[in-house]
C-alpha positions as CSV (number, residue, x, y, z in Angstrom):
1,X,103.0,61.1,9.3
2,X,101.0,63.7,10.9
3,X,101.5,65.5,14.0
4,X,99.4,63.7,16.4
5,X,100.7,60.2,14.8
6,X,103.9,61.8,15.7
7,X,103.2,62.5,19.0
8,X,101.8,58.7,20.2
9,X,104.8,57.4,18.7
10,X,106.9,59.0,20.8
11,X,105.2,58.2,23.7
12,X,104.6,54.6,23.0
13,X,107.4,51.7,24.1
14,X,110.4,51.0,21.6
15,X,109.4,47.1,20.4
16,X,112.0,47.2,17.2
17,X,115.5,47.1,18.3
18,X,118.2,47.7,20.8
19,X,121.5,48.5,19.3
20,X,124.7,49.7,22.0
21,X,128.1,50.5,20.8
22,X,131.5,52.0,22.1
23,X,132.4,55.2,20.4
24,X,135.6,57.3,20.7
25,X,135.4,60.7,20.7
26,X,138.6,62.9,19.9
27,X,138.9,66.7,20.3
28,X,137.3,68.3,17.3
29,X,136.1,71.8,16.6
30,X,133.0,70.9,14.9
31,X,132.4,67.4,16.9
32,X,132.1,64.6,15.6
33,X,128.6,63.4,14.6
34,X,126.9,60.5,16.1
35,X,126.1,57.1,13.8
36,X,123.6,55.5,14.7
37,X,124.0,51.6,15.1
38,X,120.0,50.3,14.0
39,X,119.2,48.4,11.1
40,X,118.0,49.8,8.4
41,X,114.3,50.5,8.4
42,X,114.0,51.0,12.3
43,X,113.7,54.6,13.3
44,X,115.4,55.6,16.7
45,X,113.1,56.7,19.2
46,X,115.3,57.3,22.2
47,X,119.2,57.0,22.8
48,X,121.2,56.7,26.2
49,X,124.8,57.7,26.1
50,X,127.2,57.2,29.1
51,X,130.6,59.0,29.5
52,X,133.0,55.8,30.1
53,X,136.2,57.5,30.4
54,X,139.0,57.5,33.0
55,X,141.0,59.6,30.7
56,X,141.9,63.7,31.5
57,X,138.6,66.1,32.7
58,X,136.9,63.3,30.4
59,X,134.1,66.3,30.0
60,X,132.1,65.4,26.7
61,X,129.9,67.5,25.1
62,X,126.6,66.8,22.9
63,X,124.7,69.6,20.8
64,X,123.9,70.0,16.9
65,X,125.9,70.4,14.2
66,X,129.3,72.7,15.1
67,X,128.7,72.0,18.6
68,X,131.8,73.0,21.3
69,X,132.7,72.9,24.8
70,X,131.0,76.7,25.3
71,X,127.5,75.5,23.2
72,X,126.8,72.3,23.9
73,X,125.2,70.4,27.3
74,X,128.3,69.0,29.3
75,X,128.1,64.9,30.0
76,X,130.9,64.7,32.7
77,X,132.7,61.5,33.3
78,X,130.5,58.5,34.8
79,X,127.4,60.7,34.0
80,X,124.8,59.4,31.4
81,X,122.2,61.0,29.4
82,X,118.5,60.3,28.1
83,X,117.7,61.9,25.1
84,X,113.9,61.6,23.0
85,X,115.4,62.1,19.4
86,X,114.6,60.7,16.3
87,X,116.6,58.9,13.8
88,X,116.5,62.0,11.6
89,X,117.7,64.5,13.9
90,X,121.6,64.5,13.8
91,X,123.5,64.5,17.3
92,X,127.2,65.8,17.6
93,X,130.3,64.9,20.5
94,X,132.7,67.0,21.1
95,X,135.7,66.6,23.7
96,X,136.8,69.9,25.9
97,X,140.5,68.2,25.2
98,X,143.5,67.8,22.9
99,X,143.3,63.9,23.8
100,X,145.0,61.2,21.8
101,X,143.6,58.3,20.3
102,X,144.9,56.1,23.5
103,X,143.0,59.0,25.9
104,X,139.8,59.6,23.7
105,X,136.3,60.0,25.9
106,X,134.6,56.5,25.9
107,X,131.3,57.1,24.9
108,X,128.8,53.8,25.1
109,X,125.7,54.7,23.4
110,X,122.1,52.9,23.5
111,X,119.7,53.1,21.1
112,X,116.1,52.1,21.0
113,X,113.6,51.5,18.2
């Protein structure tokens, strides 16, 4: 696809697909890496994600690959984000806290296609 077709699709309304799920994010080093929710064959052409969590500082984090609490963009509790990002570009979650499974950051995500 070249550059410019590139371009108007990402400026052009999602008609494919909507796909939301609930994802709980734990505490990890690394983060944990987002999976996306769309059929196969639909490419992701934005994603929402809303920090749902009642449970500690519920601070979340989102960055690439090894992402932490010092690299990546902070997503505080009741706060949501709008991202542009295609379904090839990987996107990682990471917790600022030890939390247990019963405390994990309630992530709802949104995708469109």
């Amino acid at each position: 696809m070249s550059e410019i077709a590139r371009l108007l699709r990402s400026i052009a309304p999602a008609v494919r697909e909507l796909s939301t799920q609930q994802v709980n994010t734990l505490a990890q080093i690394s983060g944990e890496v987002f999976t996306s929710g769309l059929s196969a064959g639909f490419s992701r052409k934005k994603l929402y994600a809303y920090n749902q969590t009642d449970a500690g500082s519920g601070e979340l984090y989102a960055g690439e690959s090894g992402v932490t609490p010092a690299t990546g963009m902070v997503l505080e509790k009741g706060k949501w984000l709008e991202i542009n990002i295609g379904q090839d570009l990987d996107i990682f979650f990471v917790t600022d806290d030890a939390l247990s499974h019963a405390d994990a950051v309630n992530l709802r995500v949104m995708e469109l296609a």
